[in-house]
N, CA, C and O atoms as a GROMACS GRO file, in nm:
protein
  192
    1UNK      N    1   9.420  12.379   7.720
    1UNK     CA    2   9.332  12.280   7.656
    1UNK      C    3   9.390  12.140   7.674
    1UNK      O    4   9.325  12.036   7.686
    2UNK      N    5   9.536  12.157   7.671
    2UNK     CA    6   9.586  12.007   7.658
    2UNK      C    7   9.593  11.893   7.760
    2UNK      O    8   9.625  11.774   7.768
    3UNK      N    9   9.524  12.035   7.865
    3UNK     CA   10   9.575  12.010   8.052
    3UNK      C   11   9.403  11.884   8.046
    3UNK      O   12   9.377  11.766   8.070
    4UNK      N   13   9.338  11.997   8.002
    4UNK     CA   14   9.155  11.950   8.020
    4UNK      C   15   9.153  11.768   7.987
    4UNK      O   16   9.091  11.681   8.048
    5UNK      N   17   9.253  11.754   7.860
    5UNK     CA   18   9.245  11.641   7.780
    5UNK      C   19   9.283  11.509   7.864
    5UNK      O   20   9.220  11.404   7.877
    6UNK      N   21   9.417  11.551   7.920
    6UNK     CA   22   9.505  11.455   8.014
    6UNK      C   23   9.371  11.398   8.083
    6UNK      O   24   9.303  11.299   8.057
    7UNK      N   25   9.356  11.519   8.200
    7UNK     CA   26   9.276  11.531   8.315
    7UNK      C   27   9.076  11.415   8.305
    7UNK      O   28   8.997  11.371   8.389
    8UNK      N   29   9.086  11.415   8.158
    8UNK     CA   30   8.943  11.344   8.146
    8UNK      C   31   9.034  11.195   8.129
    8UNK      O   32   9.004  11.102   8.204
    9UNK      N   33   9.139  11.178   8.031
    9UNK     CA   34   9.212  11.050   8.048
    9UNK      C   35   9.162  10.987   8.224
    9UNK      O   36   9.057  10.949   8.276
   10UNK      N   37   9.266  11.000   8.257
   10UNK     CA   38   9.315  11.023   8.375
   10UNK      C   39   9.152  10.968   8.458
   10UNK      O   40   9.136  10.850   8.493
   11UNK      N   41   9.065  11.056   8.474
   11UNK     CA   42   8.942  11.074   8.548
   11UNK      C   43   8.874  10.893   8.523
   11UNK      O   44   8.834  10.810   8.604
   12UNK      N   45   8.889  10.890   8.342
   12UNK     CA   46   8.828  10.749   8.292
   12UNK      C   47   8.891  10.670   8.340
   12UNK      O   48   8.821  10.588   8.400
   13UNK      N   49   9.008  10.647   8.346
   13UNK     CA   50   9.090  10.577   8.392
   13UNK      C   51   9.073  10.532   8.536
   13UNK      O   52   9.086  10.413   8.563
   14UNK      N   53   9.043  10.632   8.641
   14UNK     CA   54   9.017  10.618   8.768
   14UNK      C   55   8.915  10.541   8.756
   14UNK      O   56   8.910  10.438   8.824
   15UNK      N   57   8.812  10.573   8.666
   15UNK     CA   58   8.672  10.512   8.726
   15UNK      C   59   8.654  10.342   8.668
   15UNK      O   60   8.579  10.255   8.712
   16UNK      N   61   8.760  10.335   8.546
   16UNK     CA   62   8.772  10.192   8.467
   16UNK      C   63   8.780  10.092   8.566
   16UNK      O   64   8.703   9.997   8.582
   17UNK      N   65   8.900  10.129   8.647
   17UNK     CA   66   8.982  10.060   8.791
   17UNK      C   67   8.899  10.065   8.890
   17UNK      O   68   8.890   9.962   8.956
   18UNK      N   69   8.839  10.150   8.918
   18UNK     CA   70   8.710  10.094   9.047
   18UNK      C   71   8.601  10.021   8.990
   18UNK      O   72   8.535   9.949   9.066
   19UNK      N   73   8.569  10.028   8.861
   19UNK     CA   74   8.466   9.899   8.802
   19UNK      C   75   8.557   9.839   8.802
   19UNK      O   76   8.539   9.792   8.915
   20UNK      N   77   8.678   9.782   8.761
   20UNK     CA   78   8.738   9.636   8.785
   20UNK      C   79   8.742   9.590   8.983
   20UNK      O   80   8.739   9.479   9.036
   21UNK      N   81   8.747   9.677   9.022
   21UNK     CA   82   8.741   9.687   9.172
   21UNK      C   83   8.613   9.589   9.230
   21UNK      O   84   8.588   9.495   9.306
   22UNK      N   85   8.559   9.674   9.146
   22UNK     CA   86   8.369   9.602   9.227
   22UNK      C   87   8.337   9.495   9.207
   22UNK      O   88   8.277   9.414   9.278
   23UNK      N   89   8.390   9.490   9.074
   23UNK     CA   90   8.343   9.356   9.004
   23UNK      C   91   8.418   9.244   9.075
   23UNK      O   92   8.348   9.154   9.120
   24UNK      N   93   8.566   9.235   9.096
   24UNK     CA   94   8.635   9.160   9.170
   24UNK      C   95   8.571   9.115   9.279
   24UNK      O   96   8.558   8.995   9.302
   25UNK      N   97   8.520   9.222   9.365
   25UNK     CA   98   8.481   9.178   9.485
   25UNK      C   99   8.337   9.084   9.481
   25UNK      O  100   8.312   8.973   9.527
   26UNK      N  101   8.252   9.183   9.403
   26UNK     CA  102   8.124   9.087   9.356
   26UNK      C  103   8.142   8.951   9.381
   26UNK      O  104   8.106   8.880   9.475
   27UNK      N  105   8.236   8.918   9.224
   27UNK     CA  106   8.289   8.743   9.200
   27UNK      C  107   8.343   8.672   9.378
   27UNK      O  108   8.307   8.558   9.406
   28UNK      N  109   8.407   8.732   9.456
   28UNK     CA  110   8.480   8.709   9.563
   28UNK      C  111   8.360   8.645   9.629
   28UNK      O  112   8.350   8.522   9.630
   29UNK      N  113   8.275   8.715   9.680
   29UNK     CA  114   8.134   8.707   9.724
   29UNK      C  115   8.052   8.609   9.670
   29UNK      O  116   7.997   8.523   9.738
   30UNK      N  117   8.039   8.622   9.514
   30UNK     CA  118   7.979   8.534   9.523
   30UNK      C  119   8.063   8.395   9.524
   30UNK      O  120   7.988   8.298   9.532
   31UNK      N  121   8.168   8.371   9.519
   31UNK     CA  122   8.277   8.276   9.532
   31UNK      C  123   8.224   8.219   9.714
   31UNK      O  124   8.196   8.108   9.759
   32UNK      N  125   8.228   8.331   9.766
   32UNK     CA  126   8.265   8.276   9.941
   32UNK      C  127   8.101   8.169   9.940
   32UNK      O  128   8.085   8.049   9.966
   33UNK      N  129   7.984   8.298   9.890
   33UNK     CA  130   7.832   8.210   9.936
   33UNK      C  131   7.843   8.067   9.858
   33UNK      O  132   7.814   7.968   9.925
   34UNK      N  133   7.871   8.053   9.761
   34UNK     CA  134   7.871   7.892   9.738
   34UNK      C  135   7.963   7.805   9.774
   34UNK      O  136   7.956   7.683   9.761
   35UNK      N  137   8.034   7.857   9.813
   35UNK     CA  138   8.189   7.754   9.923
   35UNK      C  139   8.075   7.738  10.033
   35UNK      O  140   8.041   7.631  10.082
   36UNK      N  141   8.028   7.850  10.061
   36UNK     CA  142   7.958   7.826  10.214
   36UNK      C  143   7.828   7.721  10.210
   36UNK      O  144   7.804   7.652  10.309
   37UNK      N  145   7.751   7.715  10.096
   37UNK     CA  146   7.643   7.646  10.048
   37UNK      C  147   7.717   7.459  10.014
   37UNK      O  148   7.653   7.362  10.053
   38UNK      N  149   7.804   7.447   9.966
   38UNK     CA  150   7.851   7.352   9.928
   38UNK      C  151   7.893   7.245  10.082
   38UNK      O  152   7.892   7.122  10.095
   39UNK      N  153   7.938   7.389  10.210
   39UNK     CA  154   8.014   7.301  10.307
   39UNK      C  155   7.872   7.274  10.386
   39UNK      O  156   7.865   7.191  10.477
   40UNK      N  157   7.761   7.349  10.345
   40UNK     CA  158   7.668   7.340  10.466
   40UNK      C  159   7.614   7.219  10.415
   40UNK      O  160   7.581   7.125  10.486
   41UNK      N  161   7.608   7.223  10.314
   41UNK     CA  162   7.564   7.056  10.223
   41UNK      C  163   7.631   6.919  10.282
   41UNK      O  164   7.569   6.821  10.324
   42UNK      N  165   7.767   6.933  10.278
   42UNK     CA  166   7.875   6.837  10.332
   42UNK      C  167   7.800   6.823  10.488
   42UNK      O  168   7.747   6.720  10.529
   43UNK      N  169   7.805   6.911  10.539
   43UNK     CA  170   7.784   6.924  10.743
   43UNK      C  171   7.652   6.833  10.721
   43UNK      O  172   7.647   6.722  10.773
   44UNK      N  173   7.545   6.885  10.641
   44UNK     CA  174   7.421   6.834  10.661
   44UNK      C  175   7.420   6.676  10.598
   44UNK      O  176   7.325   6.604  10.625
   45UNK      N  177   7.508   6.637  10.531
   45UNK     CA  178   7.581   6.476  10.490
   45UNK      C  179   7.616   6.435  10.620
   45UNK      O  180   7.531   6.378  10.687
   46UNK      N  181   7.718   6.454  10.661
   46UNK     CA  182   7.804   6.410  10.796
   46UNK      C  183   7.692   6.412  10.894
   46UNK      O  184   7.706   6.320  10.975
   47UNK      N  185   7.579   6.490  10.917
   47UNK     CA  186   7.562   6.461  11.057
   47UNK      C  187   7.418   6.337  11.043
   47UNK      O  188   7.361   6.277  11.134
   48UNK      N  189   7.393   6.332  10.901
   48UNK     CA  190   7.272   6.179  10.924
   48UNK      C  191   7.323   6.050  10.942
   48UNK      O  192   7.247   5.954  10.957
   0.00000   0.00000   0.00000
């Protein structure tokens, strides 16, 4: 029984850390598209 107990720890635990996983990357993403929106803004400044 005590094995079952660990083993669901353990399982939650795995899955806590891949939602912090996703989410990281999400933010990353959406981090890169508005760097990219911001420089295309700048380019489209510079070239009038």
């Amino acid at each position: 029984m005590k094995w079952d107990e660990e083993n669901k720890k353990l399982k939650k635990l795995k899955k806590d850390q891949r939602k912090q996983g996703l989410k990281k990357k999400q933010r990353k993403k959406r981090v890169k598209s508005q760097r990219n929106k911001r420089s295309e803004k700048f380019k489209r400044d510079i070239k009038r």
